[in-house]
DRENDO-1510 file (C-alpha; in Angstrom, 1 decimal, always signed):
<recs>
REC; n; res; u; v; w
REC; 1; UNK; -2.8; +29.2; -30.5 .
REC; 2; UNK; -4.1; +27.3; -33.7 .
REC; 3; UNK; -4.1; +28.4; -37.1 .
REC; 4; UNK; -6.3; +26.8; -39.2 .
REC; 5; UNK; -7.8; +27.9; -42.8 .
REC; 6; UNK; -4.7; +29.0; -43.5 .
REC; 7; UNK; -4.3; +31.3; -46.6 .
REC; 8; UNK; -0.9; +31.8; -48.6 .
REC; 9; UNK; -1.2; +35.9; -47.5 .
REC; 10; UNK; -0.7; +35.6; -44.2 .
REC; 11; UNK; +3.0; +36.4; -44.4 .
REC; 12; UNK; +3.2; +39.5; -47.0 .
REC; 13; UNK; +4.3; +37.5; -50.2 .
REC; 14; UNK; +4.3; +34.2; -49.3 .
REC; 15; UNK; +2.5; +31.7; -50.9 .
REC; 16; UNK; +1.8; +27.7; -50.5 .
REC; 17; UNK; +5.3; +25.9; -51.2 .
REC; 18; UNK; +6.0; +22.3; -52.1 .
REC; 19; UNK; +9.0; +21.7; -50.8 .
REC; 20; UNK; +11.2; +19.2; -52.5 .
REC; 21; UNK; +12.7; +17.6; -49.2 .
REC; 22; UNK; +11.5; +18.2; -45.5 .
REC; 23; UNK; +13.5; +21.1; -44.0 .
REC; 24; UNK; +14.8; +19.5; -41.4 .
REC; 25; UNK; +16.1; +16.1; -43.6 .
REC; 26; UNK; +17.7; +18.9; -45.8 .
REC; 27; UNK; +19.7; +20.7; -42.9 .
REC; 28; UNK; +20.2; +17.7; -41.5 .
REC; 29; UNK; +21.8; +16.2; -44.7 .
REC; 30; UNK; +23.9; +19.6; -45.0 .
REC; 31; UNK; +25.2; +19.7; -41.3 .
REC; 32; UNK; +26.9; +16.4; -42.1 .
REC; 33; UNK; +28.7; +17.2; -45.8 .
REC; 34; UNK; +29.6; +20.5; -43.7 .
REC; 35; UNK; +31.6; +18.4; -41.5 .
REC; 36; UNK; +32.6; +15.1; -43.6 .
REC; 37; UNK; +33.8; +16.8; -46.5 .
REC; 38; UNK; +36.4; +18.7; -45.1 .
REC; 39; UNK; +37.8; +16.0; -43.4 .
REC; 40; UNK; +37.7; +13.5; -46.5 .
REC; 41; UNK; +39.4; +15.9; -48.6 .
REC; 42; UNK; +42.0; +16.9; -46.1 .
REC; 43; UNK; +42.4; +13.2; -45.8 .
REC; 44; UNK; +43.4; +12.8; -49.4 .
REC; 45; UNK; +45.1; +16.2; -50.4 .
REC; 46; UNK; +46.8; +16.9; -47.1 .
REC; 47; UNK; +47.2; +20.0; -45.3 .
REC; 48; UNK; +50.2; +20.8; -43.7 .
REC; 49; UNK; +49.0; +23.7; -41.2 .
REC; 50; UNK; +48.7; +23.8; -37.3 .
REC; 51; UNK; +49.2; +20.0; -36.7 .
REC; 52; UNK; +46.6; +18.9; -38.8 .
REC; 53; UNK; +48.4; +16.1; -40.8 .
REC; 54; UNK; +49.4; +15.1; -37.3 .
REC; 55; UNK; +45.7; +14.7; -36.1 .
REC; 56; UNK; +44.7; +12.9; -39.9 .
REC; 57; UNK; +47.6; +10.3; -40.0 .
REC; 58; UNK; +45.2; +7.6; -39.5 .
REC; 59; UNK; +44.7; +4.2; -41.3 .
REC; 60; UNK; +42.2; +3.5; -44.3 .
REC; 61; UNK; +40.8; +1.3; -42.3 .
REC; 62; UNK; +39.6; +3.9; -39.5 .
REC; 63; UNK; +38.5; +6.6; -42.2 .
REC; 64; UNK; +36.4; +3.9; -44.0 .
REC; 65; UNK; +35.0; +3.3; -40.5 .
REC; 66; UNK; +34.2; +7.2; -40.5 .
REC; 67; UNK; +32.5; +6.7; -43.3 .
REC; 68; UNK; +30.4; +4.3; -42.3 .
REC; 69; UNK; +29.5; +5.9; -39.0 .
REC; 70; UNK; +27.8; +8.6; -40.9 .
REC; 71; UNK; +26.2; +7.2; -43.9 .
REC; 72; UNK; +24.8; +5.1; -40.9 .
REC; 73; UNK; +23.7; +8.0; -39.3 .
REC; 74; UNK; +22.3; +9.8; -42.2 .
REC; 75; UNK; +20.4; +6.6; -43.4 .
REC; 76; UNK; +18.6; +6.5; -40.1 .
REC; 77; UNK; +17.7; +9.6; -40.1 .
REC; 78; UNK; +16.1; +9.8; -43.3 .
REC; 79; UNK; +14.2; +6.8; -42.5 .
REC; 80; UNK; +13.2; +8.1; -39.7 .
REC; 81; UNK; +11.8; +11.2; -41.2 .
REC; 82; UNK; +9.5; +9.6; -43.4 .
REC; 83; UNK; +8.4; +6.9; -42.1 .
REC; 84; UNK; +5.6; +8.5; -41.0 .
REC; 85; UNK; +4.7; +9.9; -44.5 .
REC; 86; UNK; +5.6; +6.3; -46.0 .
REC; 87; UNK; +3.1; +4.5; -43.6 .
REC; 88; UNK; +0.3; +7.7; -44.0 .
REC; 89; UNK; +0.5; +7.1; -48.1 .
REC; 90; UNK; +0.6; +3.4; -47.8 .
REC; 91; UNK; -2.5; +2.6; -45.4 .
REC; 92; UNK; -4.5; +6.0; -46.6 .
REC; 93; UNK; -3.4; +6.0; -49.8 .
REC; 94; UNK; -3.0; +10.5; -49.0 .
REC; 95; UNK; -1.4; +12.8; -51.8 .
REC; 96; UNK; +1.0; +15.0; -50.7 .
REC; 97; UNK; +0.1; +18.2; -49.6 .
REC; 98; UNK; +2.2; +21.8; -50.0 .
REC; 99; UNK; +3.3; +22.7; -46.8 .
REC; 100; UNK; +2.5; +26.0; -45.2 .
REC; 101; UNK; +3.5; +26.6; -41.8 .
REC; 102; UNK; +2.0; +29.1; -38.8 .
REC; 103; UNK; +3.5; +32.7; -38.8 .
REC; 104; UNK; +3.6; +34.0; -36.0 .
REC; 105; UNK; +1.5; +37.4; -35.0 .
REC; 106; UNK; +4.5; +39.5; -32.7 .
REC; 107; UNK; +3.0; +42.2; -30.5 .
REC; 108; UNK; +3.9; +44.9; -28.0 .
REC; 109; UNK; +4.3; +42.0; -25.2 .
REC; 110; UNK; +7.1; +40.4; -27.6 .
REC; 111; UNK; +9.0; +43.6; -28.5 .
REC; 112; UNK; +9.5; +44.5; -24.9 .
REC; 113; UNK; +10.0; +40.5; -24.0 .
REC; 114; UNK; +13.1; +41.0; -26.5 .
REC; 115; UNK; +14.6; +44.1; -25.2 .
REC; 116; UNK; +14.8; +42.6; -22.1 .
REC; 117; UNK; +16.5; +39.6; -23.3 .
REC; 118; UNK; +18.8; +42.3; -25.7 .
REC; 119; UNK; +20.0; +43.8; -21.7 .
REC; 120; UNK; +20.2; +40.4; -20.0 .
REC; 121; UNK; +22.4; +39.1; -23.0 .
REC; 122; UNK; +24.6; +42.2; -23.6 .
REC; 123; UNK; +25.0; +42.1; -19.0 .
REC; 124; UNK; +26.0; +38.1; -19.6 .
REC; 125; UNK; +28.7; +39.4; -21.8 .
REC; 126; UNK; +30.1; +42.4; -20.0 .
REC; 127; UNK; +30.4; +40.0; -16.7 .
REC; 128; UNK; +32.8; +37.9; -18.7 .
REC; 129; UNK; +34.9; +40.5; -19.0 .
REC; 130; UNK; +37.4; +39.9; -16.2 .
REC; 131; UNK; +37.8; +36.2; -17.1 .
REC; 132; UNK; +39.4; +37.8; -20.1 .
REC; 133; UNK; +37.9; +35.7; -23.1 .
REC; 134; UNK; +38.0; +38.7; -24.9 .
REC; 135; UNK; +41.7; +39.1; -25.1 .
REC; 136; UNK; +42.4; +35.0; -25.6 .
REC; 137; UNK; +40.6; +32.3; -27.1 .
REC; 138; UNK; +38.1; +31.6; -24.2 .
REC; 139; UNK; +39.2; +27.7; -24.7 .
REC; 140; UNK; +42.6; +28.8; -23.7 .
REC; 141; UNK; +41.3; +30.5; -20.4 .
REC; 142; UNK; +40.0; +27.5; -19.1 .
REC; 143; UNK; +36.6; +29.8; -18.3 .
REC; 144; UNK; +34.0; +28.0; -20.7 .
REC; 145; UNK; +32.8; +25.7; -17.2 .
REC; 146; UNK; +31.3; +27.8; -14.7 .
REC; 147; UNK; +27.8; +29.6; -13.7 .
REC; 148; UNK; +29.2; +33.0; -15.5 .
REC; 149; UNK; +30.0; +30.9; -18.8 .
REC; 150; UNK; +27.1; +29.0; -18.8 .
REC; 151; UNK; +24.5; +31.7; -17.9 .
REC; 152; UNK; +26.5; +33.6; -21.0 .
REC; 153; UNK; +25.8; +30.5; -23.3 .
REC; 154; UNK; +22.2; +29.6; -22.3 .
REC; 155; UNK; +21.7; +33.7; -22.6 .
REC; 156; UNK; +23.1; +33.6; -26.1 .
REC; 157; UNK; +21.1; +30.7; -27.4 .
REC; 158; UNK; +18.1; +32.7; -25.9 .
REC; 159; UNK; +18.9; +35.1; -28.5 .
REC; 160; UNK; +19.2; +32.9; -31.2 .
REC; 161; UNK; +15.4; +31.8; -29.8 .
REC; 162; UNK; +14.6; +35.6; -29.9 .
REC; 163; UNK; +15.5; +36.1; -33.7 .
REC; 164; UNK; +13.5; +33.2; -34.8 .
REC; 165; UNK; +10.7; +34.8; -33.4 .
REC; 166; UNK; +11.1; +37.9; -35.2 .
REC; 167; UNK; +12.0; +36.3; -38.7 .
REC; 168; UNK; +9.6; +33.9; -38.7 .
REC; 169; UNK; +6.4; +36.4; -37.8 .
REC; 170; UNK; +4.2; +38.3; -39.8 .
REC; 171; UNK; +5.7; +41.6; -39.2 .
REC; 172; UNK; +6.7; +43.5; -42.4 .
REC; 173; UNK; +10.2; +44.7; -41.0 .
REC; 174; UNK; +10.9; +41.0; -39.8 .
REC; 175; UNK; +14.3; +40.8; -42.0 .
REC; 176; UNK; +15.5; +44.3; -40.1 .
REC; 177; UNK; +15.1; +43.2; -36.5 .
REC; 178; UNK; +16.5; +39.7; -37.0 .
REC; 179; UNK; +19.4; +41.6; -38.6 .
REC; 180; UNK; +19.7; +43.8; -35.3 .
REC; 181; UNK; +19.2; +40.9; -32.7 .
REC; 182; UNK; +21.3; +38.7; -34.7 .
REC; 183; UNK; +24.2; +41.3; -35.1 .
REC; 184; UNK; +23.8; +41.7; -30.8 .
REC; 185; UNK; +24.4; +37.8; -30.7 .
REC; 186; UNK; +27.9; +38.5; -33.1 .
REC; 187; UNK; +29.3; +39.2; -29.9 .
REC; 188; UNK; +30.1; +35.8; -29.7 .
REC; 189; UNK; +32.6; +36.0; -32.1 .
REC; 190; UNK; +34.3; +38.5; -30.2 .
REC; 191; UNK; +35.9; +35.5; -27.4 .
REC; 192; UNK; +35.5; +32.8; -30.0 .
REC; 193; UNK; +32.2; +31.1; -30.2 .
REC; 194; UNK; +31.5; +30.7; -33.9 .
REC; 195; UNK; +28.6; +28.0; -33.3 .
REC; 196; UNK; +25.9; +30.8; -32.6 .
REC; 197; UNK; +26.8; +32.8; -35.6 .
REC; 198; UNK; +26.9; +29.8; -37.9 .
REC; 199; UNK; +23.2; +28.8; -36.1 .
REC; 200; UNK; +22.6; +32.2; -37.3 .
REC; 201; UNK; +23.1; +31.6; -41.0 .
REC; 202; UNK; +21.3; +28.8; -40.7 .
REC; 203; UNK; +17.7; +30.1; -39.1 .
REC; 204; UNK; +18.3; +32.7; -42.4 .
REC; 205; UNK; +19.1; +29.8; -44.7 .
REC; 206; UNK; +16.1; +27.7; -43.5 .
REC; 207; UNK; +14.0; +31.0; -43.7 .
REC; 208; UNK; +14.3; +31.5; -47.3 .
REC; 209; UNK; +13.8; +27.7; -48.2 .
REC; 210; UNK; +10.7; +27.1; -46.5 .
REC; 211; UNK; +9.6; +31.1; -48.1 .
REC; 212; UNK; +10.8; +29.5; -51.7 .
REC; 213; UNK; +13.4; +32.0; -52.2 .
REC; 214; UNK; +16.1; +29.5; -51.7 .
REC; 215; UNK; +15.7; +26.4; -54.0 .
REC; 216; UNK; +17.9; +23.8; -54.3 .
REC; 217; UNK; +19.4; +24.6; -57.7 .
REC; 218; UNK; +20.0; +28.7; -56.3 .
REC; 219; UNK; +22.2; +26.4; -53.4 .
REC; 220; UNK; +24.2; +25.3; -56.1 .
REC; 221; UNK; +24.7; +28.3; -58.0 .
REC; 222; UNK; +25.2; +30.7; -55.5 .
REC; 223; UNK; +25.7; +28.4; -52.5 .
REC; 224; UNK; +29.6; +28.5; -53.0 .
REC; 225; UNK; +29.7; +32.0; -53.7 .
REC; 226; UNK; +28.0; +32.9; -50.3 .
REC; 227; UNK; +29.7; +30.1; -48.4 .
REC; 228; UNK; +32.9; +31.9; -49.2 .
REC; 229; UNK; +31.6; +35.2; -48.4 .
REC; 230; UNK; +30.9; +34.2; -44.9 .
REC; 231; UNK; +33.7; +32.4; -44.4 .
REC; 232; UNK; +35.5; +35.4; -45.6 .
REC; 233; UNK; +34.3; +37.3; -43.1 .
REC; 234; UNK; +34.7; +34.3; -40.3 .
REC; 235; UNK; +38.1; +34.4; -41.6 .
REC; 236; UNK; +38.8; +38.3; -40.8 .
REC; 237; UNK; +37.3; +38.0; -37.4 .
REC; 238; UNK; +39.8; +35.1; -36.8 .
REC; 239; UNK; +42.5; +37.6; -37.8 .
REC; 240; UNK; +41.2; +40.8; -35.8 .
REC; 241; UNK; +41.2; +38.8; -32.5 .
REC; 242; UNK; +44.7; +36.7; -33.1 .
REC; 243; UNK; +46.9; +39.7; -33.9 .
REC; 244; UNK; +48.9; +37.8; -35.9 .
REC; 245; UNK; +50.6; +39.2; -38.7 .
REC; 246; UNK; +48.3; +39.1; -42.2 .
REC; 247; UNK; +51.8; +38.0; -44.1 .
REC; 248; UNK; +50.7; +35.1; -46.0 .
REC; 249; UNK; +47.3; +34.6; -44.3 .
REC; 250; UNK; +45.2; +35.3; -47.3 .
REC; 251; UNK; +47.1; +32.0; -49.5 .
REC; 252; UNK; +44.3; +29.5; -49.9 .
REC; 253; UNK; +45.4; +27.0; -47.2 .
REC; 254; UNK; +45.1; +30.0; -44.5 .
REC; 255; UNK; +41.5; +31.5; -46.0 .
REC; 256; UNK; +39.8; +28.1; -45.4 .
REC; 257; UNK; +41.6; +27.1; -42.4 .
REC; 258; UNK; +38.1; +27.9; -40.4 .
REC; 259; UNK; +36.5; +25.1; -42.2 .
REC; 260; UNK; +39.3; +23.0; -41.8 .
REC; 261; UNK; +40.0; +23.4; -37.9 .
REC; 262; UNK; +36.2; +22.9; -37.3 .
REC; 263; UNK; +35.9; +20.1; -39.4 .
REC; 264; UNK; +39.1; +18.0; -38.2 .
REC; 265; UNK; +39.2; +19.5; -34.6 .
REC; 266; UNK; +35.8; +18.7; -34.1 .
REC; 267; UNK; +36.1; +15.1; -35.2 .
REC; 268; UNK; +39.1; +14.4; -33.2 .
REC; 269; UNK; +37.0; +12.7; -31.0 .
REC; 270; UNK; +35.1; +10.3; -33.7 .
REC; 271; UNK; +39.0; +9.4; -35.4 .
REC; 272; UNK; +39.9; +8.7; -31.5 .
REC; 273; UNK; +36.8; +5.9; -31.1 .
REC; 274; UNK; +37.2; +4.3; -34.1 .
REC; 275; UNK; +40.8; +4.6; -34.4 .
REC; 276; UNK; +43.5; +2.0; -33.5 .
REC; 277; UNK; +44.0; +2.4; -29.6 .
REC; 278; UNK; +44.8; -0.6; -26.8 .
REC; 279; UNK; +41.5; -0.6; -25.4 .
REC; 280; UNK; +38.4; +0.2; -27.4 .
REC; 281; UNK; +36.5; +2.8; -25.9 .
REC; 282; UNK; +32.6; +1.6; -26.9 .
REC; 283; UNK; +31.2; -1.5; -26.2 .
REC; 284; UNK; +28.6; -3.3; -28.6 .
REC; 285; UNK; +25.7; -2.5; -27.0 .
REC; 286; UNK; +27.1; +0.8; -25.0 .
REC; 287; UNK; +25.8; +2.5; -22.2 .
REC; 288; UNK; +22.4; +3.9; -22.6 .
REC; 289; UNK; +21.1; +3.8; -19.3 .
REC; 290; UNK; +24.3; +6.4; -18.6 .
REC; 291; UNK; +23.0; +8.4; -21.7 .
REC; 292; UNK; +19.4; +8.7; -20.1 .
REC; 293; UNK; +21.5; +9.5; -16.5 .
REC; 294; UNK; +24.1; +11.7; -18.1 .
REC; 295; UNK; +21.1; +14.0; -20.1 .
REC; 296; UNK; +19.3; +14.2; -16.0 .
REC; 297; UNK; +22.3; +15.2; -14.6 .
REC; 298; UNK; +23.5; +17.6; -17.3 .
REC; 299; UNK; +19.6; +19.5; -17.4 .
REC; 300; UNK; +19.4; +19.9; -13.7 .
REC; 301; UNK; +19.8; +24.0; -12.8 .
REC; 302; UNK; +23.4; +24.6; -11.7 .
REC; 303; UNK; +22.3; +25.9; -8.4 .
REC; 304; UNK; +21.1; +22.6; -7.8 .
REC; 305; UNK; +24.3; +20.5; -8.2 .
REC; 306; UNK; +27.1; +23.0; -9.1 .
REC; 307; UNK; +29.9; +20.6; -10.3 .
REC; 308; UNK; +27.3; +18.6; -12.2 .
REC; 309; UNK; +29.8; +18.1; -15.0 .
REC; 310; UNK; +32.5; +15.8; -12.8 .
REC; 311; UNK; +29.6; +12.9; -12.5 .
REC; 312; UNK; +28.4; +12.7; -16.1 .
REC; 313; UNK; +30.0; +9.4; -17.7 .
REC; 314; UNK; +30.9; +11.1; -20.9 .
REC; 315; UNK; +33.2; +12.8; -19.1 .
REC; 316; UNK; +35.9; +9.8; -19.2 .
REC; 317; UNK; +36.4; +10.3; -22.5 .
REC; 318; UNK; +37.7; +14.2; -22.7 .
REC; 319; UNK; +40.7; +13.2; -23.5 .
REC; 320; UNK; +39.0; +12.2; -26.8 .
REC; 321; UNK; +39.0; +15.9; -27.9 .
REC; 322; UNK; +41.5; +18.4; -26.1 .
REC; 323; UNK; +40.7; +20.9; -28.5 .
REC; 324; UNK; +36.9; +21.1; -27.3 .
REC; 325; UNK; +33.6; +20.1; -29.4 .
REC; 326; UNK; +33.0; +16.2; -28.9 .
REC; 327; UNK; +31.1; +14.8; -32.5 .
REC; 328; UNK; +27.5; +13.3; -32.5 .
REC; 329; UNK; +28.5; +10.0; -34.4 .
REC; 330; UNK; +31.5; +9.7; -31.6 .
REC; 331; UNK; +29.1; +9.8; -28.3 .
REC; 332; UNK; +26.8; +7.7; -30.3 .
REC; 333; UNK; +29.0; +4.8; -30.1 .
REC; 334; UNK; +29.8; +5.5; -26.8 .
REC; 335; UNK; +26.3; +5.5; -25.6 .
REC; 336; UNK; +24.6; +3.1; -27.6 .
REC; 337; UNK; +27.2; +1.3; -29.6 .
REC; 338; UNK; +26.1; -0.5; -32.8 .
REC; 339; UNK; +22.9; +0.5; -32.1 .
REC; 340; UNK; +23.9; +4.5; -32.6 .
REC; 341; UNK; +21.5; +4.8; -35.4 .
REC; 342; UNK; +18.2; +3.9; -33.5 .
REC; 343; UNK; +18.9; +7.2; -32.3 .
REC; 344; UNK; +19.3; +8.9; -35.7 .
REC; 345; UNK; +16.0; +7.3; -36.6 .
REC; 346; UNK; +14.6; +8.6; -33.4 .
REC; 347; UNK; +15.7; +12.2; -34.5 .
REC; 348; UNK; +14.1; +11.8; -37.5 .
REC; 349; UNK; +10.7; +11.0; -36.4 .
REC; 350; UNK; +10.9; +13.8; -33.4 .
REC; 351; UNK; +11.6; +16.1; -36.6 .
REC; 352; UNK; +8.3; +14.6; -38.4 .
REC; 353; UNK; +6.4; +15.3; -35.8 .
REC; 354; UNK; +7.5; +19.4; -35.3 .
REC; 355; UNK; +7.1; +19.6; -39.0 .
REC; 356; UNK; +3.3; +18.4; -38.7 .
REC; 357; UNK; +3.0; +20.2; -35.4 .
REC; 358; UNK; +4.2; +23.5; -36.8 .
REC; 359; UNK; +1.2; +23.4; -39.6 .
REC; 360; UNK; -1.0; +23.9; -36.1 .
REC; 361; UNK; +0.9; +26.6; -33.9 .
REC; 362; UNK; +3.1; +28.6; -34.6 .
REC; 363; UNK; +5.2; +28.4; -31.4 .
REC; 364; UNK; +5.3; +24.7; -32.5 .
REC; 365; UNK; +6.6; +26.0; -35.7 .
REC; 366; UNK; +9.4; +28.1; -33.9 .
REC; 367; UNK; +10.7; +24.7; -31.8 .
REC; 368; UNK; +10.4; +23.5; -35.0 .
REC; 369; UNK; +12.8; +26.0; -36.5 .
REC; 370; UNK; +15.1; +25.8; -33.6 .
REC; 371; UNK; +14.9; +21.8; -34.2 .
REC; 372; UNK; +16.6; +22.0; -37.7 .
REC; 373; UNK; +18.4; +25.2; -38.2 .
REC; 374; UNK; +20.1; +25.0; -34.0 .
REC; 375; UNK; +19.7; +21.3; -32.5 .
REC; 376; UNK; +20.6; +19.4; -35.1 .
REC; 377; UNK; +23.5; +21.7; -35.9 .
REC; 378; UNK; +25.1; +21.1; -32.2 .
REC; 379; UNK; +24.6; +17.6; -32.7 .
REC; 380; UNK; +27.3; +16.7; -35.5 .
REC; 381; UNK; +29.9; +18.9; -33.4 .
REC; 382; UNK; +29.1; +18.8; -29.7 .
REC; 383; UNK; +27.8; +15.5; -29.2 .
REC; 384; UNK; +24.1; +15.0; -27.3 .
REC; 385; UNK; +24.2; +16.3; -23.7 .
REC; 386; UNK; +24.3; +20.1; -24.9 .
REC; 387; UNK; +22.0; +20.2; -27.6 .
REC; 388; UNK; +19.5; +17.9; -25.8 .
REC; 389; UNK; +20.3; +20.8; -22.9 .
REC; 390; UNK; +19.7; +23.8; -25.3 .
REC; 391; UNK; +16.3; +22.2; -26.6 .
REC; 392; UNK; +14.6; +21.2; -23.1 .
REC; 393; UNK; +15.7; +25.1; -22.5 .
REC; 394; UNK; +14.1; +26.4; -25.4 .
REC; 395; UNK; +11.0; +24.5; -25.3 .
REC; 396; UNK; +10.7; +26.2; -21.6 .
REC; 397; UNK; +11.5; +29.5; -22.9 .
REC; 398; UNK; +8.8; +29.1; -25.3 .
REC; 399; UNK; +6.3; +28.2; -22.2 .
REC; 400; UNK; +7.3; +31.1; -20.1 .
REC; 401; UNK; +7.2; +33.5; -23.5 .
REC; 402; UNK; +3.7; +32.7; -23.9 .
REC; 403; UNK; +2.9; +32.8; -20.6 .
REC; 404; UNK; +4.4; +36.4; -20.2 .
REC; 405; UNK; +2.0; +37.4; -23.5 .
REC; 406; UNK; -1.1; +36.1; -21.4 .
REC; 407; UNK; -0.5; +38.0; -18.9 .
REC; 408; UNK; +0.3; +41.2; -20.2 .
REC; 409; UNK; -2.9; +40.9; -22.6 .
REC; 410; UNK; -4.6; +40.2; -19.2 .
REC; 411; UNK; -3.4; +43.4; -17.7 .
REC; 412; UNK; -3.8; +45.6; -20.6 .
REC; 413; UNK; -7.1; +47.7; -20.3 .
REC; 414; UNK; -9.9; +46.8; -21.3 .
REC; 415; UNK; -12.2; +49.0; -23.4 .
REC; 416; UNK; -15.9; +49.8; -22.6 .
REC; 417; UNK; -18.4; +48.2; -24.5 .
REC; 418; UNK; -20.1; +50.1; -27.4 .
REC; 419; UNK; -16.9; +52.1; -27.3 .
REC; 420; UNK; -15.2; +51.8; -31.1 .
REC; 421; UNK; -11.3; +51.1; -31.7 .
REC; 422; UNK; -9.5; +54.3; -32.0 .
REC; 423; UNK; -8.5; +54.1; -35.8 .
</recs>
């Protein structure tokens, strides 16, 4: 499905949008200051709450190297996103043109393709019940490994696929059913998993930048005051499911203790590589060849090899990060060493290339949402092999939804010619 000859009505008040950065280079940016910040200003002011000063009481020298790993990261990336602009303005001497993206056209074959995944999603959930992540952190459990789990997680990020497709479509009540599929996928929150609602904010963040309704100086302005809000209301989740007593838990150091733990926690791996230990754990060239093996290994169906997760390499290093999560910029010098940033630049590019692609199709344009607003999220705080994992999946959900649309159009009856449409 093309779209060419695009007109600026072909999502009820939208309009052709220059967009001051790439969507993707913006998110991308953001994912990291959402996870760097944190942990540079809990560096310097302290916080003395659930062993974090513990976890931070680390040399200059290994936060400068911290430091480094991701303006590294970010650099690459950012060359890597417009290089391809760069080389098109330099050898063709092109202007650059507004941006308008393909909306997608939703149809009776797509609203009964979601209410199936709505069932399969909310069964995933209810067959987790006796593993009792609802009642304890599902970390604590030891039940987040396993075909129930995983079915549960790939289910979930289906979801997140499913309320793309319905925000990013030319159907007038577009903002209503994301809000219903994407308050089904809150479920999550309910044993834990905070990474599929924050996704969620995202898809709606991205949704309003590429529509122009979210500019970069609204972020400022009212950036901080929304942030808050939904960290508030991380916060009181957090609280519903601990049962802890609400004495002192709404002083400053407890309200942003969600940011803090997923910041520091999720870095505990990164302050572990480049920290002082008696053997380093990265070579200078590292391992890529077990990267390419490790991302095989971790795609194949579970059915197929079952305890897949004992023969991946990255495994050696879990004792990087007991408290779960494993960050980007710490696999990256695992895998590839000091050439980690070869692969930012390669992430770059690959998001280049959706953003051109989804100016053609508009299920391009829906991988490509996924891309910035899901992908690159998992990738500062899960390291490679999951989110490399969740996009193969996605791009294959995307085959088999459009294959499920051709064949229901090819079964639907067919009227007679010279018979009108029913008005």
């Amino acid at each position: 499905m093309t779209c060419p000859n695009q007109t600026g009505s072909e999502v009820p008040g939208s309009s052709f949008v220059t967009l001051p950065l790439s969507p993707h280079v913006l998110f991308f940016l953001g994912y990291n200051a959402l996870y760097f910040f944190p942990l540079l200003l809990v560096f310097f002011l302290g916080y003395e709450q659930s062993g974090v000063e513990e976890i931070l009481a680390i040399s200059s020298a290994t936060m400068r190297g911290i430091c480094l790993a991701y303006l590294s990261g970010m650099a690459a990336f950012v060359v890597g996103a417009y290089s391809p602009t760069f080389f098109s303005w330099s050898i063709k001497g092109r202007t650059r043109p507004a941006r308008q993206s393909c909306w997608l056209q939703t149809g009776v074959a797509d609203k009964i393709a979601i209410m199936i995944l709505c069932i399969i999603f909310v069964a995933s959930k209810v067959s987790l019940v006796p593993l009792g992540v609802y009642k304890d952190y599902a970390f604590d459990t030891g039940s987040m490994i396993g075909g129930p789990w995983t079915f549960s997680m790939f289910c979930s990020e289906t979801m997140v696929l499913a309320g793309i497709v319905v925000l990013f479509s030319k159907a007038r009540n577009r903002l209503l059913n994301f809000s219903i599929v994407s308050a089904l996928n809150a479920i999550n929150l309910l044993h834990g998993t905070r990474i599929f609602f924050i996704s969620t904010v995202m898809v709606l963040g991205l949704y309003g930048y590429i529509r122009g309704r979210v500019t970069l100086k609204r972020m400022m302005l009212y950036g901080p005051v929304v942030f808050a809000l939904v960290l508030l209301l991380a916060y009181m989740v957090f609280l519903s499911r601990s049962h802890v007593s609400t004495t002192g838990a709404f002083s400053a150091p407890a309200v942003v203790s969600p940011v803090v733990y997923e910041s520091v926690f999720s870095q505990m791996s990164l302050i572990g590589v480049l920290g002082p230990t008696p053997t380093r754990v990265w070579d200078t060239l590292g391992h890529p060849l077990r990267f390419v093996l490790d991302v095989f290994l971790f795609t194949l169906p579970r059915p197929l090899l079952p305890d897949k997760e004992l023969l991946l390499y990255i495994r050696r290093f879990d004792y990087l990060s007991p408290l779960g999560a494993f960050n980007g910029y710490a696999e990256g010098l695992i895998y590839f060493g000091f050439l980690f940033p070869l692969f930012y630049f390669l992430m770059g590019l690959t998001g280049s290339y959706l953003y051109k692609k989804s100016q053609q199709s508009p299920w391009w344009f829906v991988l490509y949402i996924f891309f910035t607003a899901d992908f690159l999220l998992h990738i500062m705080r899960d390291g490679y092999l999951i989110p490399m994992k969740m996009l193969i999946n996605t791009a294959e959900c995307i085959l088999v939804w459009i294959l499920w649309r051709h064949l229901l159009n090819a079964c639907a009856p067919r009227r007679p010619l010279g018979i009108p449409k029913p008005s």
